[in-house]
C-alpha positions as CSV (number, residue, x, y, z in Angstrom):
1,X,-51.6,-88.4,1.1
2,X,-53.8,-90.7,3.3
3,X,-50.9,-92.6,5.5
4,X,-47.6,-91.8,6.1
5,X,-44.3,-94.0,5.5
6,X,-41.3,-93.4,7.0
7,X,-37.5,-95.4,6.9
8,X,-35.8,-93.4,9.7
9,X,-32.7,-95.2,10.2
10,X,-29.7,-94.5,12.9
11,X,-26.3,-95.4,13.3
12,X,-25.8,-94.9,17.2
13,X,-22.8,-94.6,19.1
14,X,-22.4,-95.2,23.0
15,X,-20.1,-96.2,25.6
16,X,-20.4,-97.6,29.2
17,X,-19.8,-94.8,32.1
18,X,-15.8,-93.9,32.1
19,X,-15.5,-96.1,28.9
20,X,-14.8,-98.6,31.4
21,X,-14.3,-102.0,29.5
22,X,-17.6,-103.7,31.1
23,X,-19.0,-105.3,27.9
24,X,-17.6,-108.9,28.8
25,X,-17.6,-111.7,26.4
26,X,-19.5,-113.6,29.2
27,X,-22.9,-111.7,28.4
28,X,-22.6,-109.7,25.3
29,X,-24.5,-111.6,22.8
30,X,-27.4,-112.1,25.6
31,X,-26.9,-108.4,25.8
32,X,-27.1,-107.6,22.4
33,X,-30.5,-109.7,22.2
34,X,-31.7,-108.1,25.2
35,X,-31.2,-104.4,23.0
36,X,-33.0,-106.0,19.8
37,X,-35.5,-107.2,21.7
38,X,-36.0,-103.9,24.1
39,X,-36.0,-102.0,20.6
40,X,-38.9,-105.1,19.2
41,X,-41.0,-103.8,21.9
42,X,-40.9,-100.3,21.4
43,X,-42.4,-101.3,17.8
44,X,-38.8,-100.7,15.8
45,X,-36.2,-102.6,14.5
46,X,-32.4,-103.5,15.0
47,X,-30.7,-104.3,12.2
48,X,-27.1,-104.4,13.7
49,X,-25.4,-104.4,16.3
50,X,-21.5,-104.4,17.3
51,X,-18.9,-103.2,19.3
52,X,-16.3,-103.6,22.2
53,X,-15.6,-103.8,25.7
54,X,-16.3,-99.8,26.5
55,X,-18.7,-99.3,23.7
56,X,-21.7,-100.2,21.3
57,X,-22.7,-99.2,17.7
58,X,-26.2,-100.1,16.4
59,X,-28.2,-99.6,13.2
60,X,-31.5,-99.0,14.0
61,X,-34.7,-98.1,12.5
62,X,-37.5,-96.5,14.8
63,X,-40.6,-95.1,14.7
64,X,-41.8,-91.4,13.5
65,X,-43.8,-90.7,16.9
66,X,-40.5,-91.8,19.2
67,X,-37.9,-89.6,19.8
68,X,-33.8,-90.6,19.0
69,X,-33.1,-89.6,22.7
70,X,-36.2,-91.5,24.4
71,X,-35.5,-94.3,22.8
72,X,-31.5,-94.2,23.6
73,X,-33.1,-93.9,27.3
74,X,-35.1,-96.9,27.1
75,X,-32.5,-98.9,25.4
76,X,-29.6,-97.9,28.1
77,X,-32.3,-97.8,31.4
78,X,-33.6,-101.5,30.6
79,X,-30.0,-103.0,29.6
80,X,-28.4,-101.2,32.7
81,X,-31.3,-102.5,35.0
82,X,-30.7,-106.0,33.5
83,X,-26.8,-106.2,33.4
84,X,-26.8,-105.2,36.8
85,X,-29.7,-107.6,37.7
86,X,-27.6,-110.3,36.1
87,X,-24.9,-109.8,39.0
88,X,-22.0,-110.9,36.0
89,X,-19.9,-107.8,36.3
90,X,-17.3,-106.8,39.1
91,X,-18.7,-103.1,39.6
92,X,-22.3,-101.3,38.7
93,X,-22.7,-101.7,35.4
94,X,-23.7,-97.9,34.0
95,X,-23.7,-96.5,30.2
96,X,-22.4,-93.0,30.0
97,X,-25.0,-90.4,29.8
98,X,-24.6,-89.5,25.9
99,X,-24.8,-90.7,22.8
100,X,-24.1,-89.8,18.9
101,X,-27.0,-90.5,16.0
102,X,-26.2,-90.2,12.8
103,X,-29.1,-90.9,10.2
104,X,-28.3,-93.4,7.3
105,X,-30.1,-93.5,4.1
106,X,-31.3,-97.3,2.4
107,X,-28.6,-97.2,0.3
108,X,-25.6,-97.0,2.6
109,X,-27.4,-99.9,5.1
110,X,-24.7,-102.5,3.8
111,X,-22.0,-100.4,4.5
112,X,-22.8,-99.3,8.1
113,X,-23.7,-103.0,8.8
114,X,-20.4,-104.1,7.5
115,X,-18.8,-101.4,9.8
116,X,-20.4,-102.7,12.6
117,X,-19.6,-106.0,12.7
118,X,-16.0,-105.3,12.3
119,X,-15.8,-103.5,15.1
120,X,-13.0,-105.9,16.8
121,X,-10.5,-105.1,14.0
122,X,-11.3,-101.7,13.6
123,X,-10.2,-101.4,17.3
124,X,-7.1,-103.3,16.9
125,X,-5.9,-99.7,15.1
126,X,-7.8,-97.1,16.4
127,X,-9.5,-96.1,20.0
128,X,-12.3,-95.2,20.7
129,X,-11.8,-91.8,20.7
130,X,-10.7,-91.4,17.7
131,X,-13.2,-93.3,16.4
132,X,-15.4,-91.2,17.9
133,X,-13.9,-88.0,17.0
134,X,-13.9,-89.1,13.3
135,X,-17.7,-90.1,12.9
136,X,-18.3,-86.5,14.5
137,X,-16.3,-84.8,12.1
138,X,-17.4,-87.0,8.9
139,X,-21.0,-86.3,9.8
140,X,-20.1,-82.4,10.7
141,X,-21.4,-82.2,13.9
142,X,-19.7,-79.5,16.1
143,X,-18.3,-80.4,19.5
144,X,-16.0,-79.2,22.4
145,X,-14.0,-81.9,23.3
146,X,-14.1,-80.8,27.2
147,X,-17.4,-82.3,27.0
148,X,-17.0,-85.3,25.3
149,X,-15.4,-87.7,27.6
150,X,-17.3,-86.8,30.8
């Protein structure tokens, strides 16, 4: 084969340092353009994003020859730098140091949009831990919860 074709697609999961509830109404669409538009220049694609106050979800696709974990630091560097340079938020804006990644196959896309966007209600009835602990589990990803929260 001559070329290569890839459709690598996420569903990522992260929250803001202490899961403090720092995603204010205020900014979070300008935010979430700021994200699609940090992911734009790193040559990929956003195709949702969602969340709450202490948190974010986003379906992304990226490219081959960039790393899940270098783009995450791109994505929460620039959008820290820029909340912060905004001068909207009562203390230093920070995102917590981890992440989750979960890859999503075309035919599922719908589905993880839909879950996305109905982030709101879904947090009416469960937290975000448990959210969290949940998407682990479904995915079978191993953890020790000592770590999780930190």
């Amino acid at each position: 084969m001559a070329s290569s074709h890839t459709n690598l697609l996420f569903h990522i999961v992260f929250s803001t340092k202490e899961r403090r509830p720092m995603i204010v109404e205020e900014f979070k669409e300008e935010l979430y353009k700021y994200i699609g538009g940090t992911i734009r220049g790193e040559r990929g694609v956003l195709l949702e994003i969602g969340g709450v106050a202490d948190h974010l979800h986003l379906l992304a696709k990226f490219r081959a020859d960039v790393s899940v974990a270098e783009m995450l630091r791109r994505i929460k560097s620039h959008s820290s730098k820029w909340i912060n340079e905004l001068g909207r938020t009562r203390f230093p804006f920070a995102w917590q140091t981890g992440y989750a990644a979960f890859s999503v196959s075309q035919s599922q896309v719908e589905k993880v949009r839909d879950y996305i966007r109905n982030q709101e209600q879904h947090h009416r009835r469960e937290s975000f831990q448990e959210e969290f602990l949940n998407l682990l589990k479904k995915h079978g990803l191993e953890y020790d919860e000592r770590y999780l929260w930190t």
